[in-house]
N, C-alpha and C positions, 0 to 999 in steps of 0.2 A: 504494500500500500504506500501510497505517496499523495501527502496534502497538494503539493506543490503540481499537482495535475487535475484536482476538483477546480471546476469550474462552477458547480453548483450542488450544493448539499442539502439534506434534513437533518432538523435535529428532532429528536423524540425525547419530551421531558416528561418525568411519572408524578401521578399524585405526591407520591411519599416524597418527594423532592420539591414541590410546591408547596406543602401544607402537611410538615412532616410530623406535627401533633395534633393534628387537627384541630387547631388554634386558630386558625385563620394562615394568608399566608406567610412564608418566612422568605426572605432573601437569604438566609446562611449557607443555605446549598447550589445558590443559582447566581452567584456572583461570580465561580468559578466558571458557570456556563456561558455568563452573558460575557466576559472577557474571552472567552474563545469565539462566542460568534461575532464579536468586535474586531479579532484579529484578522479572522478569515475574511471577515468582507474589506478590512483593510489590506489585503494582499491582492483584489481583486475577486473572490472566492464570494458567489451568490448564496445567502443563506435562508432557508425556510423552516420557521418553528414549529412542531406539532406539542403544544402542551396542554397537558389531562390539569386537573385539578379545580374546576370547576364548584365538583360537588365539596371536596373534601374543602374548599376554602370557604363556602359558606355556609359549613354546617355548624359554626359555633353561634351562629346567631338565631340558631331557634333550637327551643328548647324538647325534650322527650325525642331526642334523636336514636337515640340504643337500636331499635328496628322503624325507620323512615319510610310509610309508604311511596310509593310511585310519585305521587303528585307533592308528598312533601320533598324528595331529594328533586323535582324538576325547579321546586322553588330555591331550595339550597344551588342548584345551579345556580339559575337565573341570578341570584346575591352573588356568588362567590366568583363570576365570569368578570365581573365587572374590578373585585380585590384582584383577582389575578392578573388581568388587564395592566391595572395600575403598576402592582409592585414589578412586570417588565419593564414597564416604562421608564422607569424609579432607576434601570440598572441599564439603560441603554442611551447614549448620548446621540440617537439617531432615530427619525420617526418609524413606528411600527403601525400594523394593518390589524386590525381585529376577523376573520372571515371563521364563519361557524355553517355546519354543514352536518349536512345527515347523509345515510346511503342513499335514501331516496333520491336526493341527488346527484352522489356519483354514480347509480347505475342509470340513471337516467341518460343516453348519449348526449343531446344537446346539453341537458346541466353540465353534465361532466364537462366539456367541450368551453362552457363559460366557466366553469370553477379555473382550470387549464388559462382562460384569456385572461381573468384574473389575478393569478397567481403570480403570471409574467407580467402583466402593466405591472405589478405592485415593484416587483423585482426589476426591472427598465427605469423607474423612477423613484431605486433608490430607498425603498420603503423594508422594511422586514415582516412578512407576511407570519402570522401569528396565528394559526389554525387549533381548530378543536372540534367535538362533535358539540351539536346542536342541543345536550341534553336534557336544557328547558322546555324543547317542545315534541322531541322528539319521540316518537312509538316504538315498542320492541319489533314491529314491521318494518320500520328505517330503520332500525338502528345498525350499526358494523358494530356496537358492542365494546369495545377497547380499542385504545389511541396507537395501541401497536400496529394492527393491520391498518389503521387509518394511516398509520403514517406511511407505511407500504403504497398504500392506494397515493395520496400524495406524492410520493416519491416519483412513482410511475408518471403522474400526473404534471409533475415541474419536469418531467426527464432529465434526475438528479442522477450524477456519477455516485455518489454516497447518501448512505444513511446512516444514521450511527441515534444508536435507541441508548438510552441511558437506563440503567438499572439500579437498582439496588445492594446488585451482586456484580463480582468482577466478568459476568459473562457465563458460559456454559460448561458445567460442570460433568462428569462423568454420573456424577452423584448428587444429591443434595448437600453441599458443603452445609448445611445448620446443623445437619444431623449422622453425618459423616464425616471423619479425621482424614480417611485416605484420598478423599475425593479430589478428582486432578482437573483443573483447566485444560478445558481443550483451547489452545490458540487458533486454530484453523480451522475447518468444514468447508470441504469441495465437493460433496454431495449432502444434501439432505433425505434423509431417507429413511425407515422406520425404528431403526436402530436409536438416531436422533433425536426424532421426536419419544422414545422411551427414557432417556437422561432426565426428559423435562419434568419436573412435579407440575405440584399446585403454584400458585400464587405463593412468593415471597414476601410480600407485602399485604397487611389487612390495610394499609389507605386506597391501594389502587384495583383494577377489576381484572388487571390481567396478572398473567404469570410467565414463566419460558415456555408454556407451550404457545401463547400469541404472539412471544417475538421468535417464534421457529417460525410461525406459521406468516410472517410477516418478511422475514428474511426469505423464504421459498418463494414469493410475491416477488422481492424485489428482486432479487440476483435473476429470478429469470427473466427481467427485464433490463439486465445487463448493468445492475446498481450495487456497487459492493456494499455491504453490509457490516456494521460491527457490532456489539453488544459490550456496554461497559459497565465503568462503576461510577455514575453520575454524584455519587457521594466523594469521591475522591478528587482532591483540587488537581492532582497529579498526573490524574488520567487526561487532561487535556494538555497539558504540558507534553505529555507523550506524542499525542494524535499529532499538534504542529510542529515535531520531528521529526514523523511519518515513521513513528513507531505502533507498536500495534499491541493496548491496554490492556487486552481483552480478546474475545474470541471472533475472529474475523471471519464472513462468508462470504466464497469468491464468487462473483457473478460467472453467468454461462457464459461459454465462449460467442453462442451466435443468438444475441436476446430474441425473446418474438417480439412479432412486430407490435406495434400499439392498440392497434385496433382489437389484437385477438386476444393481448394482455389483458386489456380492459372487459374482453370479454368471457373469459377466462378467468379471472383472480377480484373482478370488481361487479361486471352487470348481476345480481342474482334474479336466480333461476325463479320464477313464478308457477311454472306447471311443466306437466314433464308429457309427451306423445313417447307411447309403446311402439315399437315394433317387433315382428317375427322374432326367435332367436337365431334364425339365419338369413338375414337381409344384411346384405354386402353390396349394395353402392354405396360410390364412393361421395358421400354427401358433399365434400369441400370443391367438386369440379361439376358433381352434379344433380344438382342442389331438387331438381326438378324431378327426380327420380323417386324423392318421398313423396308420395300419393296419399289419400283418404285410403285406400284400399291395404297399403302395408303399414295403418295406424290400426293397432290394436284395442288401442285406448288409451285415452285423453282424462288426465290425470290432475287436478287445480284447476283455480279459475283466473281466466288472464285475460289480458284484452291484445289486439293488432300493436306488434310493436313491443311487447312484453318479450322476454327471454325465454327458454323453454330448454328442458333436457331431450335429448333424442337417444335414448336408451334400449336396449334389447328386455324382453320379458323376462329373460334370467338374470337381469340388475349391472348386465355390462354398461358403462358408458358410452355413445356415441359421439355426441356432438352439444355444447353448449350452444344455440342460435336464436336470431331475432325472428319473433313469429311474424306473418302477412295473413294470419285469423284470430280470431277470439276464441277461448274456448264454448264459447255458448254455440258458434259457428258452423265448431268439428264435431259437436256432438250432434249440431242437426243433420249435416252429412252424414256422418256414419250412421246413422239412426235410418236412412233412404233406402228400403230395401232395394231400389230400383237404380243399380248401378252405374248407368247411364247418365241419370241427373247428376250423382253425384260427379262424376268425370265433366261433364257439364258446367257444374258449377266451379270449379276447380280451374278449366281453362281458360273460363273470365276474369276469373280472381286471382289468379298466378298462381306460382309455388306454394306449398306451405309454409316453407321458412325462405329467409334473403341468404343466396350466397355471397350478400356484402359484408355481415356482420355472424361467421358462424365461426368456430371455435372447436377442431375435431379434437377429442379427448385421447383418442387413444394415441396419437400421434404426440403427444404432451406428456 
């Protein structure tokens, strides 16, 4: 790894780092961060913040918080987005962007597409774009859930050379280092794979909602977008003194040698899936050349309710993967189709209506 070749990064900051007693926020842990992202953009180096703490900043202002329903922690957002806001600002001698965002957004293509124009004006003029999820208003339907894979989805999104997630722990362990003496840092990972995602426990943290299995699942996101990845120890002022050496704190993941391309990234690791079309266990066209080949006829069954334009699995009946793609029917559509005893119509209606799915925006699984 070599700082001195990012042109443009993310940084991922955790609850427990913004609001590490859940007091409200603290600067004690983010003074070392906000000087390293001072540095890098002093060197030329574009920088994007993805930081959590939201809830955990403003949970000291109301009280009977021990178990907070739903609508009490969207409140506790809503207060603590505005402390956390601040105390950035408090530690950066340069203006910042506030942008808040749900799934529903990034899967959406056009949002995604302005999240994307946004992110670069903000970065073109000089601004430091300062991301989080939406959690004031947001449904567990939108939600992506933890700032991990959001910053992945981001990353992808800025087309960052790096991401570097800040932890709690020095990175990945063979073991859970709490509860383990022998447990050994792994410094590298050039494959991700089941082995890896077994190292990861739970959450290390009771402030924040992720753990190492969302920054696995985050680094698999991005390196296969051709984004190296690191995991560090956001509590150590050291660790950043390391990175602008282009030494390496923590457990680094190398990106693929030949990333996908954006579209299928996006479609693939961000659009989610809405309903899923069955087919045969033995249907073998090749959907990504010919996309027109999936018929009403080798739809088994139509599975969720979605509309034109929704995402959709294209899966075999024994639970193989096909293809992730953008649907051109509704489900309400496919099942009047299929329901037409009268074969004909249905073919019929099909040749007026086009394909079922677009081969502009599909996603073949097994090839992935």
């Amino acid at each position: 790894m070599s700082t001195s070749h990012w042109k443009r990064i993310v940084v991922k900051v955790g609850s427990a780092l913004i609001a590490p007693h859940q007091q409200g926020c603290s600067s004690h842990y983010l003074l070392g961060i906000a000087q390293f992202i001072a540095t890098c953009r002093a060197q030329g180096c574009q920088v994007v913040l993805v930081s959590s703490g939201s809830v955990a900043a403003g949970k000291h202002r109301f009280q009977d918080t021990a178990e907070p329903s739903v609508s009490l922690k969207k409140a506790m957002a809503a207060a603590g987005q505005a402390d956390m806001m601040a105390t950035w600002d408090k530690l950066f001698d340069f203006p910042s962007a506030q942008l808040l965002v749900t799934h529903g957004d990034l899967r959406d293509r056009e949002r995604y597409v302005s999240i994307k124009d946004t992110i670069f004006t903000l970065l073109d003029h000089g601004l430091l774009p300062i991301i989080n999820e939406n959690d004031a208003v947001t449904t567990d339907k939108l939600r992506v859930g933890d700032n991990d894979n959001l910053s992945a989805m981001v990353a992808a999104a800025a087309d960052a050379d790096a991401l570097i997630i800040c932890s709690d722990v020095k990175g990945l362990y063979t073991k859970n280092p709490n509860l383990h003496d022998d447990a050994k840092l792994i410094k590298q990972v050039s494959d991700i794979n089941q082995d890896i995602y077994d190292m990861a426990g739970g959450a290390t943290s009771s402030v924040g909602t992720g753990g190492m299995r969302t920054k696995i699942q985050a680094a698999e996101k991005a390196i296969s977008h051709g984004i190296e990845t690191m995991i560090v120890d956001g509590f150590d002022a050291d660790t950043f003194n390391q990175l602008l050496k282009g030494q390496n704190p923590g457990t680094l993941f190398t990106p693929y040698d030949v990333p996908m391309q954006e579209h299928l990234h996006w479609m693939t690791h961000t659009s989610q899936v809405q309903g899923e079309l069955i087919v045969e266990n033995d249907f073998n066209a090749d959907l990504e050349e010919h996309d027109t080949q999936l018929t009403s006829d080798d739809v088994v069954a139509v599975r969720g309710n979605f509309s034109v334009g929704d995402t959709v699995l294209v899966r075999k009946g024994d639970g193989t993967k096909l293809a992730k793609a953008k649907s051109n029917y509704s489900s309400c559509l496919l099942h009047f189709i299929s329901d037409q005893e009268d074969r004909e119509f249905a073919n019929n209606a099909q040749q007026k209506t086009g394909p079922l799915i677009s081969d502009k925006n599909i996603a073949i699984l097994e090839k992935i």
